[in-house]
N, C-alpha and C positions, 0 to 999 in steps of 0.2 A: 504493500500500500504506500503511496507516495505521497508526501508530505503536504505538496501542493493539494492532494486532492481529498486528504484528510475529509476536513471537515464537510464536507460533499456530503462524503458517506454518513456523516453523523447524521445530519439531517434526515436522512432516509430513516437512521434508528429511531428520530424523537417521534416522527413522521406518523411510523407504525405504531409507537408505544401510545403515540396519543389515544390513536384509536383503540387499545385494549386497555385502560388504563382500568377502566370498571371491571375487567374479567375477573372473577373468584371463582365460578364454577365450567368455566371453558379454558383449554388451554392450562392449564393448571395443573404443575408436578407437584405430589401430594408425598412426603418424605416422614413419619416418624410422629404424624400428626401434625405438621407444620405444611403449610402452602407452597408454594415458587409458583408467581404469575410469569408467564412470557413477557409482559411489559418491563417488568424487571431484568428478565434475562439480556434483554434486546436494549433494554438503558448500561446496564454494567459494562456493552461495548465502549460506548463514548465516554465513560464515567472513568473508566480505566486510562483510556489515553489518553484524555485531558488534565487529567491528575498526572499520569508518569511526562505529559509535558511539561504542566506547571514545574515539577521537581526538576526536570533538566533542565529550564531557563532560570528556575530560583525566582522565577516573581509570579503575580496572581491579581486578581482585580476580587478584590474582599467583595463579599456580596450582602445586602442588605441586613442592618443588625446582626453580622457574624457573631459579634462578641455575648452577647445574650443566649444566643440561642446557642452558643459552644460553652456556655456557664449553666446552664439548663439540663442540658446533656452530660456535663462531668456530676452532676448530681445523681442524678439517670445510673450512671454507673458505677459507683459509690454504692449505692444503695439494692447493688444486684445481690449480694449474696442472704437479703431480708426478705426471705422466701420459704415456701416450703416445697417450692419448685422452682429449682433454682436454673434449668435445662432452658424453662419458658422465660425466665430474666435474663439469659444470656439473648435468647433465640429474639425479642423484643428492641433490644439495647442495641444488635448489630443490623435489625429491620430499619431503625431510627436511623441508627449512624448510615446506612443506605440511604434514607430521606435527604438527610442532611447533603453525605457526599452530592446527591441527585441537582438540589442547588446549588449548590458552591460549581458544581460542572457545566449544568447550564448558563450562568453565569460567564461562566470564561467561554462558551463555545458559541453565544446569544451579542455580536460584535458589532452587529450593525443594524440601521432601520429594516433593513432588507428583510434579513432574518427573522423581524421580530414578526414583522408582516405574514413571512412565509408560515410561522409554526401559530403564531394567533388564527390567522386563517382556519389550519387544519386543524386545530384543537375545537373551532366550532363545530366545522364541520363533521368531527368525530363525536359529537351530541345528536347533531342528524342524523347521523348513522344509528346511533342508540337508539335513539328515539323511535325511527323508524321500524328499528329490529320489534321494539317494545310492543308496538300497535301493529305489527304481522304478526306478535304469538297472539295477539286479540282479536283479530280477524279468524283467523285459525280456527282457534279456541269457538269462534260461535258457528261457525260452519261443520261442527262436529269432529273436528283435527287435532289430535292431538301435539302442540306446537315442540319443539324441540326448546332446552333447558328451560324449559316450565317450570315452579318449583311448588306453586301453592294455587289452588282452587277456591271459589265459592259452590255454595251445595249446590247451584244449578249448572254446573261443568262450566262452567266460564272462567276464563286463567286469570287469575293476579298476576298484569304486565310485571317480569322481574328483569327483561332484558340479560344480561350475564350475569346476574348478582347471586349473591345468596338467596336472598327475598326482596317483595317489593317494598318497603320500606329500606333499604340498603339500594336501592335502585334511586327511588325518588331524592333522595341525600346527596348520590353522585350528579343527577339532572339537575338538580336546585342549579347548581352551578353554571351550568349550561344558560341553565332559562332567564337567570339573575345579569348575567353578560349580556344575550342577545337581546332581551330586552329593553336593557341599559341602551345601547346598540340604535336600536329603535327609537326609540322613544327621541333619542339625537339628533335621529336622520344622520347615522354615521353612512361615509359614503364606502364605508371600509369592504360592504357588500351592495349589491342591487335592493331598494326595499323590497320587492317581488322575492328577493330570497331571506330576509331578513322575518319577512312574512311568515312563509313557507318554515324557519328554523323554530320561529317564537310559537308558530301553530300546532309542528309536530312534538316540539318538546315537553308546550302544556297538554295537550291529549296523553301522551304518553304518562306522564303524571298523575294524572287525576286516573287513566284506568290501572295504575296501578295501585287504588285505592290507598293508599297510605295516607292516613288522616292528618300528619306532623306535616308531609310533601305537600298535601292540598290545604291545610291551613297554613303554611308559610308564601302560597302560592297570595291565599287571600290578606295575608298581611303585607305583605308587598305592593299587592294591589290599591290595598288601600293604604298605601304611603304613598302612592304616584296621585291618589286622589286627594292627600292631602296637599300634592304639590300645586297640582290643578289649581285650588280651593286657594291658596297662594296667592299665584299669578292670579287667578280672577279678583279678585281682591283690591290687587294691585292695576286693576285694568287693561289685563290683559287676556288673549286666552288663549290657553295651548293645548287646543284636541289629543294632540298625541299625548299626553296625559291620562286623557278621559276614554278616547277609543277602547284600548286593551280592557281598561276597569270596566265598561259595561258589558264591554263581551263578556267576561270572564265573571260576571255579578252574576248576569242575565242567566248565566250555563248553571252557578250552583245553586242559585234560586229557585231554578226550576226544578232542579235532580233533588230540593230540600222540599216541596212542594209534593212531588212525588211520592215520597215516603212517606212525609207524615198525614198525606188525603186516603192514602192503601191503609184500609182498617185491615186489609186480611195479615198485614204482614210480608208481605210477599217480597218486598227491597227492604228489609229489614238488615238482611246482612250487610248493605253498604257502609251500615253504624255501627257492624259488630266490632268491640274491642273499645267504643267510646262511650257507653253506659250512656248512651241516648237512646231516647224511644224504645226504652223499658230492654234494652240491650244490653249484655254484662261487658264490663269495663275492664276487662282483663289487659288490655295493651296498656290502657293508661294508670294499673294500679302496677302492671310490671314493671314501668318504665320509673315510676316514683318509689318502689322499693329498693331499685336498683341503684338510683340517686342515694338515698338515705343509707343503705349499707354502703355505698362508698365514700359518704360523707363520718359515719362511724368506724372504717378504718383509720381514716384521717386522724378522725380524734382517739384515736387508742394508742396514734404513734403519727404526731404532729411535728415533727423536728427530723427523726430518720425515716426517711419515705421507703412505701416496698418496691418500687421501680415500678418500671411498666407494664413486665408480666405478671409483677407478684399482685398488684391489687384484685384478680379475681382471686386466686388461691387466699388472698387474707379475708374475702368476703366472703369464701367457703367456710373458712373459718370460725367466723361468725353464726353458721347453721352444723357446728359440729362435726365438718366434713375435711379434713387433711387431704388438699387437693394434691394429688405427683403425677396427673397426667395430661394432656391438653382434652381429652374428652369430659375429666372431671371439672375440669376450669370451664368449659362454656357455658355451662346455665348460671357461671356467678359474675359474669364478667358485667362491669358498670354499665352505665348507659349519657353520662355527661363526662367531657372530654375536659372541660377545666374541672370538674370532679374529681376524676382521673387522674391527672395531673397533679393534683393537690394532695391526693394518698399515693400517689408515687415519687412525688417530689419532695415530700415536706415544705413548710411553710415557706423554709429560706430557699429552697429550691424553685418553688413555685414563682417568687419574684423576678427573676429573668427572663422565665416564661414568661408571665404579663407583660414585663418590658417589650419583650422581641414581636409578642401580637402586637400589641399596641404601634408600633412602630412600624408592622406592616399593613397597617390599616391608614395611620395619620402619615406617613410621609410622602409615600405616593401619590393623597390626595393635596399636598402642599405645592409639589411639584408639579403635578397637575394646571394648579394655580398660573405657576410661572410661565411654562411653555408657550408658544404663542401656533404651533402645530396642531389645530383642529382635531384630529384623528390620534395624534398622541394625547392630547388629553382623553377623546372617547374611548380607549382606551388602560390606559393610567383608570380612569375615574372605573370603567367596565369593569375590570377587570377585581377592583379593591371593593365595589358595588357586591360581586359574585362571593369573593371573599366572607364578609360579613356576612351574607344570605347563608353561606355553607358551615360558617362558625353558628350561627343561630339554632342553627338544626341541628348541630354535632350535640347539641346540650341535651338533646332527647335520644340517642341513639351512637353506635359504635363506637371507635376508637382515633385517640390523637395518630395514629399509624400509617392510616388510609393511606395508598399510594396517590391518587387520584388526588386528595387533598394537599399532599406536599410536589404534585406534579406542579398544582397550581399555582403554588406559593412560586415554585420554583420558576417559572414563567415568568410570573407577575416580577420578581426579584431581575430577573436580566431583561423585562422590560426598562424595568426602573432605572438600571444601571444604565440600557444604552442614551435612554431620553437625558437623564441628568446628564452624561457626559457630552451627549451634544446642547444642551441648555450651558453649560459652562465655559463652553467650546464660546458657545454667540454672546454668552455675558463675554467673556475675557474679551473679544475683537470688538464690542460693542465701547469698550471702555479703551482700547488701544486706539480706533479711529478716533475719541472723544478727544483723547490726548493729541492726536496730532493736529486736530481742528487747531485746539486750545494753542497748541506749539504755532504753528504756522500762522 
């Protein structure tokens, strides 16, 4: 492989990894109880030679709040051997230290506008693709077809859209993101696509959502919605008005207004299950009391041992704990593992541990949009702003479900981080010669 053409080929790896980032139950080598996605496999190429470059040149382009989040992480590993599983605190620590290396690599291989264009592009695009896959096992599924990696049913054989996931609430968690950007996206009249396809992304991504019935996915969908309508309500105010505010929110009202209308006018019951798991309409609430016990036993780790954290794997095995159960295997770890990620994080980190962490979100959320500020590049700020927009939507939802781990979630970080880096270095580029012609004005 030639030097010149290196980074070509990388491209081709994030290209692909985009598009399987969500896979858990495709593509997947299954080793000992522990996973290996292909999007991993297919990242560790570039991740590998970008790192054995950096060390042959001896320099690097540090990437957003390194230093937090490499103080976050020495905590992380400190606290691996406070386990009663201690195989899963190794197996955890060096998934993270993967996340981590996954930034720090895109970072140095993410050099120009060009690039950032190119893999922003295909990472949308690789929502479409989900999306799309989502609502063909729904099609499927109604035409009597049994759709391929299906995972869960309602009683009347109709599929819970799950796309590649485990299930469809792990599905809808990975699309928030998607749908949080493109509609950002939208809503700008970014010219970054045609709106006929910006349409066409915001359309299949919200179908594919809501038929995967996940109550957190479709009510983050309508919290969102009704933030655009609080912006609306804003600007009109202000005497002005901006449709594209309002557009999406009625559609998107009109759709669960009706499907709520539905159920509760059916005395027989018959769409009853679309509530099951939310103790609505005399429904049992089993999603929502698992999800709040899951919380609360991982907040009573915390406090049983608020200073030395159990890492990352250990927090299930210490919430086993808690119901008598000496966890040493990863089949015994999954029915205790938490369900809020700064949860999580706080009984694996300890208290002084957890502080870097807050630093280093924080700082990926507020610096981006400062910079944003600056730029005077339309589509970098749509961008910048889309992308930290998605961010937050996918930190919101992580507090009801899975883990700080998610490849898909530090894909994005890692994205959004060598955005950030290439926009600020050309914003610095135009301050410095903005102030060097000033001077020679001044001179001459």
């Amino acid at each position: 492989m030639k030097k010149k053409n290196d980074k070509d080929y990388f491209l081709i790896y994030f290209i692909l990894a985009s598009y399987m980032v969500s896979f858990d139950i495709f593509l997947v080598l299954r080793l000992g109880g522990f996973s290996f996605r292909l999007a991993q496999v297919l990242l560790a190429v570039p991740i590998v030679f970008l790192i054995a470059n950096v060390i042959k040149k001896g320099e690097f382009k540090p990437f957003l709040s390194y230093i937090p989040l490499l103080s976050w992480f020495l905590f992380i590993v400190l606290f691996i051997p406070h386990t009663t599983y201690l195989l899963r605190n190794i197996n955890y620590a060096i998934w993270m230290l993967f996340n981590i290396f996954l930034v720090f690599a895109t970072v140095q291989y993410v050099d120009t506008k060009i690039k950032v264009m190119k893999l922003i592009k295909t990472y949308l695009y690789s929502y479409l693709f989900v999306g799309s896959w989502g609502i063909i096992q729904f099609i499927l599924s109604l035409v009597g077809i049994h759709p391929l990696l299906a995972t869960q049913w309602w009683p009347n054989g109709l599929v819970r859209v799950s796309g590649f996931s485990y299930e469809p609430s792990y599905y809808a968690t990975y699309m928030l993101i998607g749908w949080a950007f493109v509609m950002y996206l939208k809503v700008k009249k970014s010219k970054l696509f045609k709106q006929r396809i910006l349409n066409i992304m915001v359309g299949v991504i919200t179908i594919s959502i809501i038929l995967s019935s996940s109550r957190m996915g479709i009510a983050l969908l309508g919290i969102w919605m009704f933030g655009y309508f609080v912006i609306f309500i804003g600007y009109f105010l202000k005497g002005r008005v901006h449709l594209e505010y309002l557009k999406p929110v009625l559609l998107f009202g009109v759709g669960i207004v009706l499907m709520i209308l539905v159920i509760l006018m059916d005395s027989s019951g018959k769409y009853d299950f679309l509530l099951a798991g939310t103790g609505l309409h005399g429904t049992a609430s089993h999603s929502l009391d698992d999800r709040s016990s899951g919380f609360e036993d991982t907040l009573t780790v915390f406090k049983e041992s608020p200073f030395v954290g159990r890492s990352l794997g250990g927090v299930a095995p210490a919430i086993g704990g808690l119901h008598n159960v000496v966890v040493t295997s990863q089949e015994q770890a999954k029915p205790f593992e938490g369900s809020s990620i700064f949860a999580e994080v706080l009984a694996a980190s300890g208290i002084f541990g957890f502080l870097p962490f807050a630093l280093y979100i924080m700082s990926l959320v507020i610096t981006p949009l400062k910079l944003a500020k600056r730029v005077q590049d339309r589509e970098a700020k749509n961008i910048l702003v889309g992308m930290t927009v998605a961010l937050i939507a996918e930190l919101i939802i992580l507090q009801f479900n899975q883990n700080i781990s998610r490849l898909y979630f530090w894909y994005h970080i890692a994205l959004l981080s060598a955005t950030y880096s290439v926009y600020r270095k050309e914003y610095l580029l135009k301050k410095k010669r903005l102030k060097y012609e000033l001077k020679e004005k001044l001179v001459s």
